[in-house]
C-alpha positions as CSV (number, residue, x, y, z in Angstrom):
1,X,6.7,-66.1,22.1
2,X,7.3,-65.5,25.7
3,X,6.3,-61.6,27.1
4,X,8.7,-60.0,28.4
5,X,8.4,-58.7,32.1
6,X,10.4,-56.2,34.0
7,X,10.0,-55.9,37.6
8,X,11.6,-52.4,38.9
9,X,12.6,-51.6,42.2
10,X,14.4,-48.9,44.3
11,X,17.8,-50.5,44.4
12,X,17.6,-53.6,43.0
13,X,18.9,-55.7,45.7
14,X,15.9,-57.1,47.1
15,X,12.5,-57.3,46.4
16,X,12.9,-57.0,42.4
17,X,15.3,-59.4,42.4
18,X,13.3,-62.4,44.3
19,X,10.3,-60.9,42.1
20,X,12.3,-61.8,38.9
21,X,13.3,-65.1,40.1
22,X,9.7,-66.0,41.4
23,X,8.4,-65.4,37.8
24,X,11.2,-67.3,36.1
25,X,10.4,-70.2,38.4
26,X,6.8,-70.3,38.1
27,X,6.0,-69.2,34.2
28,X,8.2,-71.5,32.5
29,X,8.3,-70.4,29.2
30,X,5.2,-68.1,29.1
31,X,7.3,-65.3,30.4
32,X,10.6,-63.7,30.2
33,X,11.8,-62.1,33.6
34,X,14.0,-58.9,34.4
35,X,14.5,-56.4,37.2
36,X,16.4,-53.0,37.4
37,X,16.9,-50.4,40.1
38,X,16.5,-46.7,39.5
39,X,19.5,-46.8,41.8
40,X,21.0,-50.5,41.9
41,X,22.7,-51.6,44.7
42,X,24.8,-55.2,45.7
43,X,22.1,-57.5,46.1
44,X,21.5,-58.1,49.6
45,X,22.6,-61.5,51.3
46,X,19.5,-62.2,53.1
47,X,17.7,-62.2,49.7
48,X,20.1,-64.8,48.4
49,X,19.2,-66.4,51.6
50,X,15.5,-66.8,52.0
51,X,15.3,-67.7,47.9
52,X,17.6,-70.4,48.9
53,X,15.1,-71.7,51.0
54,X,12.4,-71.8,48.1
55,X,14.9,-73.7,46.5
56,X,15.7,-70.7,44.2
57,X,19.3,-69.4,43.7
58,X,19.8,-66.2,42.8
59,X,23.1,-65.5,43.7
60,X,24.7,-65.2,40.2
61,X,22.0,-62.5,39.5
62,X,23.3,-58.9,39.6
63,X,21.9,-55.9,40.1
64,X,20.9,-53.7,37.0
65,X,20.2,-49.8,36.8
66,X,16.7,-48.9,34.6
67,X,19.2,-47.4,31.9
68,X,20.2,-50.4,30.7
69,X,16.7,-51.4,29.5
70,X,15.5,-48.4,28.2
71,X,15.6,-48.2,24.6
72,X,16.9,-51.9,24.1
73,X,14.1,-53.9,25.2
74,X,10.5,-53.9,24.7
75,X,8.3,-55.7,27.8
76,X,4.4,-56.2,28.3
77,X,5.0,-55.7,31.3
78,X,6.8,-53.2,34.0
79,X,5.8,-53.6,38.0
80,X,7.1,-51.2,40.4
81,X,7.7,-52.8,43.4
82,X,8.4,-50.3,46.0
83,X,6.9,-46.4,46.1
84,X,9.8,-45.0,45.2
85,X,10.3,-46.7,41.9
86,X,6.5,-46.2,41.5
87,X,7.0,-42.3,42.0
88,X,10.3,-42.3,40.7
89,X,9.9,-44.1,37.3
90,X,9.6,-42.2,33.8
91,X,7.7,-42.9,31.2
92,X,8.8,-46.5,29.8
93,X,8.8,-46.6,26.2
94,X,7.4,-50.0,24.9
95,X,6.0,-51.1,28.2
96,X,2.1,-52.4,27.3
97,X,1.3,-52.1,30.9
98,X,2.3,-51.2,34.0
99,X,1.3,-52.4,37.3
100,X,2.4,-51.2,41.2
101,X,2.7,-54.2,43.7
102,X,3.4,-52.0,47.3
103,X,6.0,-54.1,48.8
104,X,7.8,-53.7,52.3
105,X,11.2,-52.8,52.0
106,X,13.2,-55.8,54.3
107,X,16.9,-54.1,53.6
108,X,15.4,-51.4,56.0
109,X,14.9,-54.4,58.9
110,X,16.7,-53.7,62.2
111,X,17.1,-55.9,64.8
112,X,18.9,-59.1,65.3
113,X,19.6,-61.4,62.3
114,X,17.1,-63.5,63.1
115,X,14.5,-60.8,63.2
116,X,15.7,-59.5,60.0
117,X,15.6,-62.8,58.3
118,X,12.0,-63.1,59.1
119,X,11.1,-60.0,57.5
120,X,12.8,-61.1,54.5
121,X,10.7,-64.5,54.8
122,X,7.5,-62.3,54.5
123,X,8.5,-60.4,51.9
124,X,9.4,-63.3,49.7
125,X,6.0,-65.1,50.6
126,X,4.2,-62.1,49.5
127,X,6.1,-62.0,46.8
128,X,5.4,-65.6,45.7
129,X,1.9,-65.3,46.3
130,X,1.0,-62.3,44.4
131,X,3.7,-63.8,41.4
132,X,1.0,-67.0,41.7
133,X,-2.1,-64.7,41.8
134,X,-0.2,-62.8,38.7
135,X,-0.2,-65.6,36.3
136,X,-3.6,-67.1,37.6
137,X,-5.0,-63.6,36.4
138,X,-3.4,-63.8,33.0
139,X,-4.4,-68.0,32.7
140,X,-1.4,-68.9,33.3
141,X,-1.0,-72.0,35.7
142,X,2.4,-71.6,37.6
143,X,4.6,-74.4,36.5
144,X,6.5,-75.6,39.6
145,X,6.1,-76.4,43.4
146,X,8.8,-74.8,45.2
147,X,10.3,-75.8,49.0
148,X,8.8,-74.2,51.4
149,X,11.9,-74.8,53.8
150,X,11.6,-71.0,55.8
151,X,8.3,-70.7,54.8
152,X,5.9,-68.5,56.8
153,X,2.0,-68.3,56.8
154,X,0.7,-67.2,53.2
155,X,-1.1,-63.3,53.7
């Protein structure tokens, strides 16, 4: 049976959301991915973007508030990706464990589009490396090469 993961962010719109589709991508059937926001928010075109590039669409995703998974789902996993979900977060009933990956926040970007879309680019790749470092720590060999059309140099 697949364990559930929920990956929880500030707003839901960014780095949760490209978290959640990194996991789908590379677990296969090992794991069950989720995200929520403690406050959602649209999810954030440059995040649709850079996924794209990975060869992941997320656009059809949506962005979810931490209420609707609290006290209807059971995960093995909930990781905070931002300090404010990390501080912010209550207790989680049914989570086996709980992890923090500190993650820039790229909605907060300024600067041209350009500019902005590379700091998206390195969040995702940080993303997609520690997703890969994730499931190599739990044995699990991630299932699938993904484009690396955008990529930037692994950290």
């Amino acid at each position: 049976m697949a364990k559930k993961v929920l990956f929880l962010s500030s707003a839901n719109s960014a780095r949760s959301q490209m978290a959640e589709a990194f996991l789908r991508a590379l677990a296969g059937d090992a794991f069950e991915a989720y995200s929520a926001g403690s406050v959602p928010r649209d999810l954030h075109p440059l995040a649709v973007a850079v996924m794209a590039e990975r060869g992941i669409d997320i656009g059809d995703q949506r962005p979810k508030g931490l209420q609707e998974f609290i006290g209807t789902a059971q995960f093995e996993y909930l990781i905070t990706v931002c300090d404010r979900a990390e501080k912010e977060c209550p207790m989680f009933p049914g989570v086996g464990a709980r992890e923090y990956w500190p993650l820039e926040d790229p909605v907060r970007a300024e600067g041209s589009y350009e500019e902005r879309l590379v700091e998206f680019r390195e969040v995702r790749d940080h993303i997609e490396a520690r997703a890969r470092r994730w499931l190599v720590e739990r044995r699990y060999k991630p299932v699938l090469e993904l484009s690396r059309k955008g990529a930037t140099a692994d950290r």
